[in-house]
C-alpha positions, 0 to 999 in steps of 0.5 A, spaced: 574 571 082 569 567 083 571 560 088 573 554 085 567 548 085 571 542 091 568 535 089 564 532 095 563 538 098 556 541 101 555 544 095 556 538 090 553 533 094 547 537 096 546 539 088 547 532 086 542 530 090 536 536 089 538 534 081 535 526 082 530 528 086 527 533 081 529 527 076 525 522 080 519 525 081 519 528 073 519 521 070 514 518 076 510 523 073 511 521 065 510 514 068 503 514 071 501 520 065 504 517 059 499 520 055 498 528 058 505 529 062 509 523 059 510 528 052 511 534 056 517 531 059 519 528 053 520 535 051 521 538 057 528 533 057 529 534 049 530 541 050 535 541 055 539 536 051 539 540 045 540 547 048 546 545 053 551 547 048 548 555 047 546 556 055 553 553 056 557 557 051 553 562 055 555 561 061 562 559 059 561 566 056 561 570 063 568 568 065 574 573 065 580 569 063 580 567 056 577 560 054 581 555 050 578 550 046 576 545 050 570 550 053 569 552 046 568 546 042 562 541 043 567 534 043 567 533 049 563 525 050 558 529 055 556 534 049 555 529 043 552 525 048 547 531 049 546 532 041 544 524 042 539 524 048 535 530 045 535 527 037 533 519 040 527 523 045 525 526 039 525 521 033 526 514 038 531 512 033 533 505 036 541 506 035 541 513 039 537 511 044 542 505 045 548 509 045 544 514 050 542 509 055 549 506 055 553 512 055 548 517 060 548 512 064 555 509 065 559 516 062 554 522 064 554 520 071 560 518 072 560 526 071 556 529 076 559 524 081 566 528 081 565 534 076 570 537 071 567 544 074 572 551 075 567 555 078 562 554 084 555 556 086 553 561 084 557 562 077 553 560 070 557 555 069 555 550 075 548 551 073 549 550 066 553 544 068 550 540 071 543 542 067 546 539 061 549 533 065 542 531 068 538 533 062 542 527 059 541 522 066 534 525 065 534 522 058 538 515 059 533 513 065 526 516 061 527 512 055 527 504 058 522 507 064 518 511 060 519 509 054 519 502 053 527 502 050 531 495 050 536 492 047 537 488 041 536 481 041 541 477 042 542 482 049 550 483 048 549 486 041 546 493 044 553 494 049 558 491 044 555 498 039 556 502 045 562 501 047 564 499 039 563 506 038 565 509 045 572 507 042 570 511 035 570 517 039 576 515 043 580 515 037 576 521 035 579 525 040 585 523 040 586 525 034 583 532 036 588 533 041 594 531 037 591 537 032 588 542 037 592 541 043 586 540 047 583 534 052 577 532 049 575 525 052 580 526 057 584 522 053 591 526 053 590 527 061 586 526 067 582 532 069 584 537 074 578 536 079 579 529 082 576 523 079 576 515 077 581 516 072 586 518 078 586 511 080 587 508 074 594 507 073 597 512 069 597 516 062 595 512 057 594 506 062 588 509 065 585 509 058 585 502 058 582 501 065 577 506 064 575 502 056 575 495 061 570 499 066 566 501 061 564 495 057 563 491 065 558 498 066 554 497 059 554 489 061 551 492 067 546 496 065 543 491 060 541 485 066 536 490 069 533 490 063 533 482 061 530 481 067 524 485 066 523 482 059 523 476 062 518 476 067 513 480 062 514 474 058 513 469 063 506 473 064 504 473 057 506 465 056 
């Protein structure tokens, strides 16, 4: 039986750290290449995104014990947000760049800061893990770095969309979870791993409390932005 994965051990800190450090330099790249490296990333990033939930469910595949449904089907938030990473890299359709941007960035982070992972290194699925969930980071961040994504005027109609449609897959899940008995979106109980959820209150309060983080988060997210806009306004005037 392979070791359990422990959140903020050695391993996770070190991987967490060698993920964004591979990150920084692959969008440095795209950055002051945008015409030879910046669609190879474009790809590069597009590919992992689409592909997680194959090389995952292969992973997934090498266990001993039986699966249940929340390993086999792809309604976690993380796996839709990685069909949505790869379709906005590929076709820049605004509305999916939006909710990749906010959802990678607010959602997808969060779980690689304290992952919902069985199996340690060196098991497939810690690698299939954490591949998925930087590919979408990787995206979120390409898209405004490198690809010149902002919100939609008026500012705060970009974060209201994504929290407007984070709460259609809440309500989405929770039906899913009534229907199959699953955990999809963690909105029947906190994952086993410890997260932020555990200091949220208890179920179904943390729901509420994780929906307010969410929405102050995408607010965040979006002042970076303004403010970029801003100066480049202000040279141009």
């Amino acid at each position: 039986m392979p070791e359990r994965f422990l959140v903020f051990s050695s391993t996770h800190l070190i991987t967490v750290g060698l993920g964004f450090a591979l990150l920084s330099i692959l969008l440095l790249v795209a950055k002051r290449s945008p015409a030879t490296a910046q669609p190879l990333v474009r790809a590069v990033l597009a590919f992992f995104c689409l592909t997680a939930y194959g090389y995952s469910q292969y992973a997934w595949s090498t266990c001993q014990h039986k699966l249940d449904l929340d390993n086999i089907l792809p309604f976690h938030l993380c796996d839709i947000a990685a069909f949505l990473a790869g379709y906005a890299l590929l076709t820049r359709k605004h509305w999916a760049q939006t909710l990749t941007y906010y959802w990678g960035l607010a959602a997808t982070l969060q779980a690689l800061i304290t992952p919902a992972l069985t199996y340690t290194y060196p098991h497939l699925t810690f690698f299939s893990f954490f591949l998925h969930h930087f590919a979408i980071v990787g995206a979120a961040l390409f898209l405004p770095l490198c690809d010149g994504w902002r919100p939609r005027h008026p500012w705060w109609t970009s974060p209201l969309r994504a929290f407007f449609c984070v709460n259609l897959y809440l309500l989405f899940a929770a039906i899913a979870n009534a229907a199959l008995g699953t955990n999809f979106g963690f909105v029947s109980h906190p994952p086993p791993n410890p997260s932020l959820i555990d200091h949220l209150g208890p179920w179904p309060y943390y729901i509420f409390s994780f929906e307010l983080i969410a929405l102050l988060l995408f607010v965040f997210l979006t002042l970076p932005l303004l403010r970029k806009k801003r100066r480049v306004d202000g040279i141009a005037d």
